[in-house]
N, C-alpha and C positions, 0 to 999 in steps of 0.2 A: 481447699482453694484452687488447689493444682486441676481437680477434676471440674470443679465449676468452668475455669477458663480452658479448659479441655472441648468440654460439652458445649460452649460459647462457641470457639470457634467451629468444633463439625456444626453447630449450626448452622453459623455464619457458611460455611464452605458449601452444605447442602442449600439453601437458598441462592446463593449463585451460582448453583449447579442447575435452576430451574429456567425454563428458556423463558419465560417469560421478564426475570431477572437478565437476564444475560441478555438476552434484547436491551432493558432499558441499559445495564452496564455499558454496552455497545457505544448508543446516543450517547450519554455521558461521556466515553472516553471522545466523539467524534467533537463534541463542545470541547473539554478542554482542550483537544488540540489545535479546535481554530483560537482558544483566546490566547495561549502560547506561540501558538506561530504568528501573530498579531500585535498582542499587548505585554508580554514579556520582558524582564530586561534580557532576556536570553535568543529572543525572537529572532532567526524565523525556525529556531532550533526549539521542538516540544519537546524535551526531556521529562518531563512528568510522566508522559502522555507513552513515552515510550519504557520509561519503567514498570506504567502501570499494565503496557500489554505485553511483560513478559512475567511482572508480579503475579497476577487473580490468574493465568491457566496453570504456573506451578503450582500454585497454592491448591487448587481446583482439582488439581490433576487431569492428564487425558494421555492420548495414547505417543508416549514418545519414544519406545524403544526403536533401538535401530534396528533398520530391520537391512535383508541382504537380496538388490534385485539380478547382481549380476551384470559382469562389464558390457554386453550386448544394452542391458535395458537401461544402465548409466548413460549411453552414448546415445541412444534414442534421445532420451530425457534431455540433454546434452541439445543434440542435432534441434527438437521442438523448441527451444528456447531461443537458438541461433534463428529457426525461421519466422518466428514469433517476431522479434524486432527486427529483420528483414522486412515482414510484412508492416511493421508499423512506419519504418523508413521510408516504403514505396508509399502507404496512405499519406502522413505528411508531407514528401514530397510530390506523389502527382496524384493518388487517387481521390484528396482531399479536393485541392484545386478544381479538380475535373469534376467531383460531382457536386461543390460548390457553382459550378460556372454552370453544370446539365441545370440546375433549381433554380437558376436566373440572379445569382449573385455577383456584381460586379466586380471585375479583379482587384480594384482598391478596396474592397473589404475585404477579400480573403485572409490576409494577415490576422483579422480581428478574431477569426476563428480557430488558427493556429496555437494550440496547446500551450507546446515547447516553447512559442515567444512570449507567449503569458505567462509561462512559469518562471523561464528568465528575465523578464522584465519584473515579476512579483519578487524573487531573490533579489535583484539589482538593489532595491529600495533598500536594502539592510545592510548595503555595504557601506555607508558612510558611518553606520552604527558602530561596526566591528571595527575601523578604518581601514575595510580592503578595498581594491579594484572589482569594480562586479562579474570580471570574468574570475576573480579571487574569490568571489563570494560563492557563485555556481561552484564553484571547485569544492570549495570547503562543504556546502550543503550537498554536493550530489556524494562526497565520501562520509557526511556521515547518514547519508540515508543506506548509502552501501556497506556500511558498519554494523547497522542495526535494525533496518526495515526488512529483509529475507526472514532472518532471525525472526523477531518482534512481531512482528505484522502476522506471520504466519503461524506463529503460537498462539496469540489469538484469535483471529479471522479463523482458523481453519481448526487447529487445539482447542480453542475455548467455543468461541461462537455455534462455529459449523457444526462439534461433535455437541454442544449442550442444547441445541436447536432440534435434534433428530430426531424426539417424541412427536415434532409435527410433522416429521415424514420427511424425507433425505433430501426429495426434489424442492421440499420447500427451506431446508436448512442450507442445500450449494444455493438457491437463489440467493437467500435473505442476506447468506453471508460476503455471498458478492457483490448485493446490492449495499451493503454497510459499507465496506471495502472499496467501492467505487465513490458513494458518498463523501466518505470522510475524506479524499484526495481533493475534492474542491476546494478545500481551506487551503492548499497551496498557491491557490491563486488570488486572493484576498488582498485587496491595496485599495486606495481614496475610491478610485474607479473599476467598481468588480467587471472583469470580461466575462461577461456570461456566457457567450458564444463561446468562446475555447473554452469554457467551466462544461458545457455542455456535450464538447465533445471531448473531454479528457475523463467527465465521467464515464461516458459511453466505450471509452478504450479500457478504463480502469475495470468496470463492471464485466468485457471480456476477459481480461488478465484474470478478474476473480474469478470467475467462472472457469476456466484453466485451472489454475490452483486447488479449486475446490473440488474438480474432476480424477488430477493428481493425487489426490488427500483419497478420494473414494474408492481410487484403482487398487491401494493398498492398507486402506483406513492406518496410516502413519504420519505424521507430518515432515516426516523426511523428506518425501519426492518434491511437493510442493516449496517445502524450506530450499532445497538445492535449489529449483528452478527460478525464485523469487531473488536468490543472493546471486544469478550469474546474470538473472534479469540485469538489474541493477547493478553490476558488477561493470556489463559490456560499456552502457555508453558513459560509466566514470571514467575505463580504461581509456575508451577515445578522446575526452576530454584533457586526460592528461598526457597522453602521448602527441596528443596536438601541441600543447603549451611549451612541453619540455621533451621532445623525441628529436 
């Protein structure tokens, strides 16, 4: 009996070891997390969604030892992160506007393009659920994405996905896995009235980020580089968040 359920699961574990598997896994976990951050009583918190992508890569296995790159290439790794959301501060603040306004965008629509106010206005909706304030609600969701998404995210997307993709060739597994990874980020903006416009360019920022991470993952086929850089991502504008409220 012991080895039947043995043999079951290396099964089970070699078929979602196949990338053709591990794509549909992908889609699947990107569904449940928009019905969880949407229809839940837990909403806009996917906790399923976030078990199951740290659940199927241990189970899976990939490449997680630690590995050692040396305080120099810590502080790089470090410094690219800090410039990273530098640059995405200056795009939302002017570079966004300015090349909304070069494409003949009126300035009363700009807003409707802006990311960050989609996201916080799609959080806002769930505050009355929890009974917080919505700058209470952003608080609570931006620390447990800062809890769990560095981790989580990049055990899969880059652990599972990116390394069980590689039979189709490296440049098509960092694509796929950043194009997933950018995808699934649009369910944060999900409410009566989807903003597609900020959906469109928060993919287009997400699908960068993966693309990073994915580059990260390849320099040293580890998920370490990419885990740190994904949890300080994440990390900075919690920190700002809350040193605004209570500093």
């Amino acid at each position: 009996m012991r080895k039947q359920a043995s043999d079951l699961l290396d099964a089970f574990r070699t078929g979602l070891s196949r990338p053709a598997a591990c794509l549909a896994v992908a889609c699947a976990a990107m569904l449940l997390a928009g019905i969880e951050h949407g229809y839940a009583p837990w909403r806009p918190f996917y906790l399923s969604y976030a078990l199951l992508c740290i659940a199927i890569p241990l189970f899976v296995g990939g490449r997680f030892t630690w590995i050692r790159l040396g305080v120099f290439r810590w502080l790089l790794l470090i410094a690219l992160v800090f410039a990273v959301q530098a640059g995405l501060g200056w795009f939302a603040g002017s570079g966004l506007p300015g090349l909304l306004s070069t494409l003949g965008v009126g300035a009363d629509a700009v807003p409707d393009w802006n990311p960050s106010r989609a996201l916080a206005a799609a959080i806002a909706r769930y505050a009355p659920h929890w009974g917080l304030e919505p700058p209470q609600m952003l608080l609570a969701y931006l620390m447990f994405i800062t809890v769990w998404a560095g981790v989580g995210e990049e055990l899969f997307y880059r652990g599972y996905v990116q390394e069980r993709l590689r039979p189709w060739g490296t440049m098509t597994a960092v694509l796929l896995s950043a194009f997933v990874f950018a995808i699934r980020h649009a369910v944060q903006l999900q409410g009566p009235d989807y903003p597609w416009r900020a959906a469109l360019v928060w993919v287009g920022l997400c699908f960068m980020l993966g693309l990073m991470f994915a580059v990260l993952y390849e320099w040293k086929r580890s998920i370490w580089p990419p885990l740190a850089a994904h949890v300080l991502f994440n990390l900075i504008p919690a920190s700002q968040l809350i040193s605004s409220r209570f500093g």
